[in-house]
C-alpha positions in Angstrom: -11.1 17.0 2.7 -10.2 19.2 -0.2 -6.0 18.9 -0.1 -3.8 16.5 0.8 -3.6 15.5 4.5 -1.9 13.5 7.4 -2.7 9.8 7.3 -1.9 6.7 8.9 -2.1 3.0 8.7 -1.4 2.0 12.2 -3.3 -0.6 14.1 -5.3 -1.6 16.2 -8.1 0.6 15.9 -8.7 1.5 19.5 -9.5 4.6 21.6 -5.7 4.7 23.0 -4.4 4.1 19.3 -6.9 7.1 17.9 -6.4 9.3 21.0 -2.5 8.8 19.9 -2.8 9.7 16.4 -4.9 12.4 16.8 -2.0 14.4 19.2 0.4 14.2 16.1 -2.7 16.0 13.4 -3.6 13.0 11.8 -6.5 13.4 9.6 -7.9 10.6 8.1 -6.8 6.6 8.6 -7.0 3.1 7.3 -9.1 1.4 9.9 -9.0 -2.3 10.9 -12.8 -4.2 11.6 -12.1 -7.6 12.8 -12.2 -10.2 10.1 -12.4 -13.6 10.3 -11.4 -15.9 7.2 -13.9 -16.4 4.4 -16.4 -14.3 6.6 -17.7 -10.8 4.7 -17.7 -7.8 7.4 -20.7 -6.7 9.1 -22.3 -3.4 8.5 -22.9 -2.6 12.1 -19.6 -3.2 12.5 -18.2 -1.2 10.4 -20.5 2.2 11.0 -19.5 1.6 15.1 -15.5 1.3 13.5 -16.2 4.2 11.7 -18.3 6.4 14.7 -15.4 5.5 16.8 -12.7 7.0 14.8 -14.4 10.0 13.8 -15.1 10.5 17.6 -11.6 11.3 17.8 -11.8 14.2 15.1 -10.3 11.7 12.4 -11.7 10.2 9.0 -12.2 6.5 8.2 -11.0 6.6 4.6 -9.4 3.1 4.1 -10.4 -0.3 5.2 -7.7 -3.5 4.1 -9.1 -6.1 2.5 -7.9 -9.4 3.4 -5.2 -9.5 0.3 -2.4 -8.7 3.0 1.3 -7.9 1.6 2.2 -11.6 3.2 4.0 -14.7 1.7 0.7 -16.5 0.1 1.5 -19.2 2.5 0.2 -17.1 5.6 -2.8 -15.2 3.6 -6.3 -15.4 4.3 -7.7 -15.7 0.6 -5.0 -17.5 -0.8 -7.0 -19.1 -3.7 -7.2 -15.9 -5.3 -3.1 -15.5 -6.3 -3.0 -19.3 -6.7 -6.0 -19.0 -9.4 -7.4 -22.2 -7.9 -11.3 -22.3 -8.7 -14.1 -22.9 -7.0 -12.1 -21.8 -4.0 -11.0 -18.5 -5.7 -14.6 -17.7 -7.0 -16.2 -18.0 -2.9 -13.5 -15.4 -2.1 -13.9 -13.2 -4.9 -17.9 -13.5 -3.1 -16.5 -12.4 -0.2 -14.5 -9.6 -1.3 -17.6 -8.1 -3.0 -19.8 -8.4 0.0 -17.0 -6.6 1.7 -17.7 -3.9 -1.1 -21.2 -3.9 -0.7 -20.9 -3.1 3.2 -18.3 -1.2 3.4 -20.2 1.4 1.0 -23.5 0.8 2.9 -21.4 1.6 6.3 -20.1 4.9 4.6 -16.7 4.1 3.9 -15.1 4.9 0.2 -11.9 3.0 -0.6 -10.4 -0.1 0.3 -6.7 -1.2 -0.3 -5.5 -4.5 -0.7 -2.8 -6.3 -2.1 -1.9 -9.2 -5.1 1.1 -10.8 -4.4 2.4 -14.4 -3.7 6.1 -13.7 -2.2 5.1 -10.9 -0.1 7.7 -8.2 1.0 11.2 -9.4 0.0 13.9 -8.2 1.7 17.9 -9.5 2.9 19.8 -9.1 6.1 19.0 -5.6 8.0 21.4 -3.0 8.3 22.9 -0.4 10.4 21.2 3.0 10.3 21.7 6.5 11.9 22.1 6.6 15.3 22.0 2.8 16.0 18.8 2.6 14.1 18.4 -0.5 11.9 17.3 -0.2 8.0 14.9 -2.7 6.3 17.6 -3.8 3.5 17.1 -5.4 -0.1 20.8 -6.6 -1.7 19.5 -9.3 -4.4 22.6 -11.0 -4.3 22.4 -11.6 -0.7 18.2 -12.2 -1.0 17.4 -16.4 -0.4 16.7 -16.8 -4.5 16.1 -20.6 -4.8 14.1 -22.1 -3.1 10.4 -22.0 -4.8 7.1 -20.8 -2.7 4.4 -22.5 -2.3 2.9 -21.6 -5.4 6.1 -23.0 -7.6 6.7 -21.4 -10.7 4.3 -18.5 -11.4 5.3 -17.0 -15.3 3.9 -13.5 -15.9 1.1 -14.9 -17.8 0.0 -16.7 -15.0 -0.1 -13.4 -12.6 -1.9 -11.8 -15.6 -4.5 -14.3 -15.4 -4.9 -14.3 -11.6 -5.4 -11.0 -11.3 -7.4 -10.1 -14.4 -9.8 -13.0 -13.3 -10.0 -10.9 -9.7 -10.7 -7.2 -11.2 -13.2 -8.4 -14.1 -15.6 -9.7 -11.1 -14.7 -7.3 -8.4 -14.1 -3.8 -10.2 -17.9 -3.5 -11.8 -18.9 -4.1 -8.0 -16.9 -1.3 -7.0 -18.0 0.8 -9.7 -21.7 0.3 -8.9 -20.9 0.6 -5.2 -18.8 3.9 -5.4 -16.2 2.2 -3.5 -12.5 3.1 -4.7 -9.8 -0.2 -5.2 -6.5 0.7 -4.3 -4.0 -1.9 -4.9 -0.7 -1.4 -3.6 2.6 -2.6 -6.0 4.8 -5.6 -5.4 7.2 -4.6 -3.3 10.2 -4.8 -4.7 10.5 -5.0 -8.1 12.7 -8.2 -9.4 14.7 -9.0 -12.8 12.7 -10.3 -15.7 13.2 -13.7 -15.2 11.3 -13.2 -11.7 12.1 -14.6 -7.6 12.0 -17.7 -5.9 9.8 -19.0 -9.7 7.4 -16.1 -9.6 7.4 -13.0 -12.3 6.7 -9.7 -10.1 4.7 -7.8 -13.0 3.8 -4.7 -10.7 6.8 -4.7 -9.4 7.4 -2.7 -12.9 6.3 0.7 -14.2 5.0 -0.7 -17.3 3.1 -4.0 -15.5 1.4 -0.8 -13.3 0.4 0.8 -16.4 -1.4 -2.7 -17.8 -3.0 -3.1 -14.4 -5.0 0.2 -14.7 -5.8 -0.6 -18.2 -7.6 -4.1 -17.6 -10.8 -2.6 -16.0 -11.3 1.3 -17.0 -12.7 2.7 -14.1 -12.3 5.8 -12.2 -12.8 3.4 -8.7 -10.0 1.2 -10.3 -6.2 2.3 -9.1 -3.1 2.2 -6.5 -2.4 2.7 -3.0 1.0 4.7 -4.6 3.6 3.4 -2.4 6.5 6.0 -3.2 9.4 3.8 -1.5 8.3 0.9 -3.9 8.2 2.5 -7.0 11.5 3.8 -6.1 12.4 0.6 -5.5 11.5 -0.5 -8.8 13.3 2.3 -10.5 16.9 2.2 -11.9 17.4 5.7 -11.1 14.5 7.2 -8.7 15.9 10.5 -8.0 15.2 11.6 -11.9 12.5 9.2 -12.3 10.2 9.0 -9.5 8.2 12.3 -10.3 8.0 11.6 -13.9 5.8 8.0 -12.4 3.9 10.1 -10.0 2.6 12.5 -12.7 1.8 9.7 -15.1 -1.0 7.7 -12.6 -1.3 10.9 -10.9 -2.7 12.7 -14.2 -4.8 9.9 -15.1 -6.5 10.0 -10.9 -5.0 6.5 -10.3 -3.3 7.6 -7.1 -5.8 6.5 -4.0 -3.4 6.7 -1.4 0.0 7.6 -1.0 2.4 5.7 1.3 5.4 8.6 1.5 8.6 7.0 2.7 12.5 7.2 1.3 15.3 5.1 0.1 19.0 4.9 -0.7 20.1 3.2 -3.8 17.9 2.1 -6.3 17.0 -1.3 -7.9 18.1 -4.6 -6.3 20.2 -3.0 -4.2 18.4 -0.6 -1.2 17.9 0.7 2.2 14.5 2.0 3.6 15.9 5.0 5.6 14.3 8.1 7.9 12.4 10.4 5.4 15.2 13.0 5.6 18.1 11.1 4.6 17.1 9.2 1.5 17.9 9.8 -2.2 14.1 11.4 -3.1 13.7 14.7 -3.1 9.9 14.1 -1.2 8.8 17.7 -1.1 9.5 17.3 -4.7 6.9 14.2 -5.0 4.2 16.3 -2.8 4.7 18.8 -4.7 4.2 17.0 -8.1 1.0 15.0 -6.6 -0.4 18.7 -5.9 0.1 19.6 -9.4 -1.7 16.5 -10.7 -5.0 17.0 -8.3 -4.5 14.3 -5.6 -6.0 15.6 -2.1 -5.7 12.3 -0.6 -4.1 10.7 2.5 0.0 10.7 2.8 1.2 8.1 5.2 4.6 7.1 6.4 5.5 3.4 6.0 8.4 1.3 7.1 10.0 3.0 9.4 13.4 2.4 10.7 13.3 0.4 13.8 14.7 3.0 16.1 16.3 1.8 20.1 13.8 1.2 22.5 10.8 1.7 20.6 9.7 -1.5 19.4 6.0 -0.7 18.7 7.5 1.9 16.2 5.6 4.8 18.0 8.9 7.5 18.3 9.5 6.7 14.6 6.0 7.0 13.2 6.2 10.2 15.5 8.7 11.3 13.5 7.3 10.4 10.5 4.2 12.4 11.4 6.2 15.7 12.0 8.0 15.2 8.6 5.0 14.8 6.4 3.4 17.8 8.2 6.2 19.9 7.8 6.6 18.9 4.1 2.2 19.7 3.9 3.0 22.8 5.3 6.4 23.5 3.0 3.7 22.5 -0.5 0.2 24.9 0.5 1.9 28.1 2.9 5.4 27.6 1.4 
């Protein structure tokens, strides 16, 4: 695909979950194989995952590693963020047999995650129409208690994940397999959360990361409700981050959702009503070359709807529109 498209992280990956994606023009998806802990995926596997979605006129473009966006407690590798060796050296194994199939299966990027708290957010909140808003207020956030991990100093987290990219980036380079990581989510004050420092939970902790292994398979899935997040003033700010990874092709995939208010103190709202101006953003990712996938992400939970389907519907419609606003505009 030569511009930027529809995309979609939902799972499962079935027939009925395809044949649904495919009525709202979604073009290309992050697709989910079964994975068991510590197991690599099977090629077979993966080229049947990837017949079956593009039997439904849709591209496999993503596949998750298991480096969820979970509370280290409940992930599958968790030797990795803990930088406990041997145990962190099998995984790292594992995540580069995963490379090596998924490029010998005919799939080119995989996104993953390297975080210890997971998503932090506060109470939920009221939203349009009776909806309900996913809701980060700091001083209301449960800031004590330690993790599992305990205390976790920003040179720790450099260590962890430098120690993961030295031995799993040359594998993607050699494989032709793009890395897309996706931020912390959000960011947190300098003296970190719950005993852990959130370096890319910050614009300039993104800008180290890409610098620690030059490679053009080396970059982010671009979360634009994050970054906002991280940003003291994302209305003025946001495009200026886009244009700066987007420039230098470190934009992989772009998860395309809205805010209102800024740093430590947020809701994740409908598209429409947030503070970004996000024909603005897909306007400025067109200007810097990107042509990949645009997804929405977090959705409100809207009434009656709790698989999410009427609001990723809506989701769809918006990002089409906004496609259609940036190329026949």
């Amino acid at each position: 695909m030569s511009r930027i498209h529809l995309g979609t992280q939902r799972g499962p990956t079935t027939p009925e979950t395809l044949q649904y994606f495919a009525q709202f023009g979604v073009e290309g998806i992050v697709g989910y194989p079964e994975t068991k802990p510590d197991e690599s995926w099977k090629v077979e596997d993966l080229v049947q995952l990837r017949e079956l979605v593009e039997s439904f006129g849709i591209q496999l473009e993503f596949v998750p590693l298991p480096l969820p966006s979970s509370l280290i407690s409940h992930a599958q590798m968790p030797n990795i963020m803990l930088g406990k060796s041997p145990g962190r050296d099998r995984e790292i194994e594992v995540i580069c047999s995963m490379i090596r199939a998924a490029a010998e299966a005919g799939i080119p990027a995989l996104k993953y995650n390297m975080t210890l708290i997971g998503v932090a957010r506060s109470e939920p909140t009221p939203g349009r129409g009776g909806s309900t808003y996913s809701t980060f207020v700091y001083e209301k956030a449960n800031q004590d208690s330690l993790i599992e991990a305990g205390n976790v100093d920003a040179d720790a987290m450099w260590e962890r994940i430098t120690y993961f990219l030295e031995r799993v980036i040359p594998v993607a380079e050699e494989h032709k397999v793009k890395m897309a990581c996706h931020p912390h989510d959000p960011g947190m004050p300098d003296e970190g959360f719950r005993g852990v420092d959130r370096v890319l939970g910050r614009i300039e902790g993104m800008k180290k990361f890409i610098e620690i292994c030059p490679s053009e398979y080396h970059g982010f899935n671009f979360c634009v409700g994050t970054v906002s997040e991280n940003l003291k003033d994302p209305v003025n700010e946001i495009c200026d981050v886009v244009r700066y990874f987007g420039e230098r092709k470190k934009i992989f995939m772009v998860h395309l959702r809205n805010i209102k208010g800024s740093f430590l103190n947020f809701q994740e709202v409908y598209p429409d009503e947030g503070d970004v101006d996000l024909l603005k953003v897909v306007r400025t990712l067109k200007e810097t070359g990107y042509e990949g996938m645009l997804l929405p992400d977090h959705m409100p939970h809207t009434i009656g709807d709790d698989g999410g389907r009427q609001a990723f519907a809506f989701g769809y419609g918006y990002i089409k529109a906004l496609l259609q606003a940036v190329y026949e505009g």
